[in-house]
C-alpha positions in Angstrom: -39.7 72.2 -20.3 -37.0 74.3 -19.9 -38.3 76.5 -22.8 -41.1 76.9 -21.0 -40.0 77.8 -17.3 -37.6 80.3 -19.2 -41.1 82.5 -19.9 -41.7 82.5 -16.3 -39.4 85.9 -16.0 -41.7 87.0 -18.7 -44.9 86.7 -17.3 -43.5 88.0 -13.7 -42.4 91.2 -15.4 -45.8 91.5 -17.0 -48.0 90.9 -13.6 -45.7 93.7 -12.0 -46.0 96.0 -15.2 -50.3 95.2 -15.2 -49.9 96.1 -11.4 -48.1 99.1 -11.7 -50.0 100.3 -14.6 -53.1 99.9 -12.6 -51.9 101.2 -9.6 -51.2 104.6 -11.7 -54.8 104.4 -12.9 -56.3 104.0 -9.2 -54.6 107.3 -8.5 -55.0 109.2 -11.4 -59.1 108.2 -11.4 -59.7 108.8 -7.8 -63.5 109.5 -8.0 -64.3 106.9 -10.4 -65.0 103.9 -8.2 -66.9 101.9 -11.0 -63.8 102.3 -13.6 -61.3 100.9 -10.8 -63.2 98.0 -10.5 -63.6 97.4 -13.6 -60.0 97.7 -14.8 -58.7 95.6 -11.3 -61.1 92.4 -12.7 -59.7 92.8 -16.3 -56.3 92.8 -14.5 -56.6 89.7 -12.3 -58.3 88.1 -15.0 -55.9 88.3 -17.8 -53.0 87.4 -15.4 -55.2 84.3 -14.1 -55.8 83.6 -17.8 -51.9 83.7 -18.9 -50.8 81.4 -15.5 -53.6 78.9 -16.4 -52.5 78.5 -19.8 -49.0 78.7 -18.6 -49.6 75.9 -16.2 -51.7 73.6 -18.4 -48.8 73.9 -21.0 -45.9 72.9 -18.8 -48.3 69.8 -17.2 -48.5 68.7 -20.7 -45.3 69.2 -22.0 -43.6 67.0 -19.8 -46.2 64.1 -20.9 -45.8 64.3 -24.4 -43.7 62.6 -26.9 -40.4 64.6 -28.2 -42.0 65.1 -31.7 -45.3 66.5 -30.0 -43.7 68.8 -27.4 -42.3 71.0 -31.4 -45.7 71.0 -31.7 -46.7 72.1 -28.4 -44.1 74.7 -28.3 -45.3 76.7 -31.5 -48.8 76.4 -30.2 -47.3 78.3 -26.9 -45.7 80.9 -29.3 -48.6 81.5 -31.8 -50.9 81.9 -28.4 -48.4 84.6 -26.7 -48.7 86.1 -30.6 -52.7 86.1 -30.2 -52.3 87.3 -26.7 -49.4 90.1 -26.9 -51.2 92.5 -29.6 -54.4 92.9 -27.8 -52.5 93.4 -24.2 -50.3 96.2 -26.1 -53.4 97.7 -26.9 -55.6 97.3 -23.7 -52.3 98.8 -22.5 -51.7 101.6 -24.9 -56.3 102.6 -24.4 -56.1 102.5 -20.8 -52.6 104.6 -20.6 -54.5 107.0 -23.3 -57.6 106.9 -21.1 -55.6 108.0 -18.3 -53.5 110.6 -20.1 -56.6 112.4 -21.3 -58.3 112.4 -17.3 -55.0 114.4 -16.4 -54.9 116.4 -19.2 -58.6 117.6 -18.6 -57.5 117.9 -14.9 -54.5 119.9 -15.7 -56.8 122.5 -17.8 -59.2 122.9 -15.4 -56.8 123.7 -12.2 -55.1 126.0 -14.6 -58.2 127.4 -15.9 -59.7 128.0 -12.2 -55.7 129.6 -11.4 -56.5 132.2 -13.7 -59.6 133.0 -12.2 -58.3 133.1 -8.7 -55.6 135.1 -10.3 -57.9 137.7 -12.0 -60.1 138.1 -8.9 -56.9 138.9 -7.3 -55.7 141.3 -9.2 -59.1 142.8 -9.5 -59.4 143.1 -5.4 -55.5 144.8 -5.8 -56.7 146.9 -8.5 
């Protein structure tokens, strides 16, 4: 059991990481309601998802014969190894996702400067 309630720290950090990945996505796609939503339900789910499992283990760990709990431990760690890569990359699209929105944001202020700038410069001239 011990094994297990050391992951605990783990799955903290990532519920604070999910958070403040989607907190940066809420501000960076202000206007698009429907892709908050959906990215706050994928969120709470996959953090619901990783405490259930997390709490189903350590319920059964402790009733469990010695030889059984081996077992049960490298069920835990092939399920994290199931779980992890597709997390790094729902990560890694959504941070891309968001890159891209305020790259295309940064274009078009700096696109609509220089046409500020050049009806300036034409009302100077």
């Amino acid at each position: 059991a011990i094994y297990l309630l050391g992951q605990l720290p783990n799955f903290i950090f990532f519920s604070l990481f999910a958070t403040i990945i989607f907190s940066w996505g809420q501000v960076s796609n202000v206007g698009d309601t429907l892709f908050n939503i959906y990215s706050k339900v994928i969120v709470i789910f996959i953090n619901l998802l990783l405490y259930v499992i997390f709490i189903v283990f350590i319920s059964i760990f402790g009733t469990v014969s010695p030889e059984n709990r081996i077992r049960m431990r490298e069920a835990y760690v092939i399920l994290l190894a199931i779980f992890a890569p597709s997390f790094v990359i729902g990560f890694w699209a959504y941070g891309l996702k968001i890159f891209l929105i305020q790259l295309r944001a940064r274009s078009l202020l700096a696109s609509s400067s220089v046409k500020n700038t050049d009806r300036t410069m034409r009302k100077i001239a």
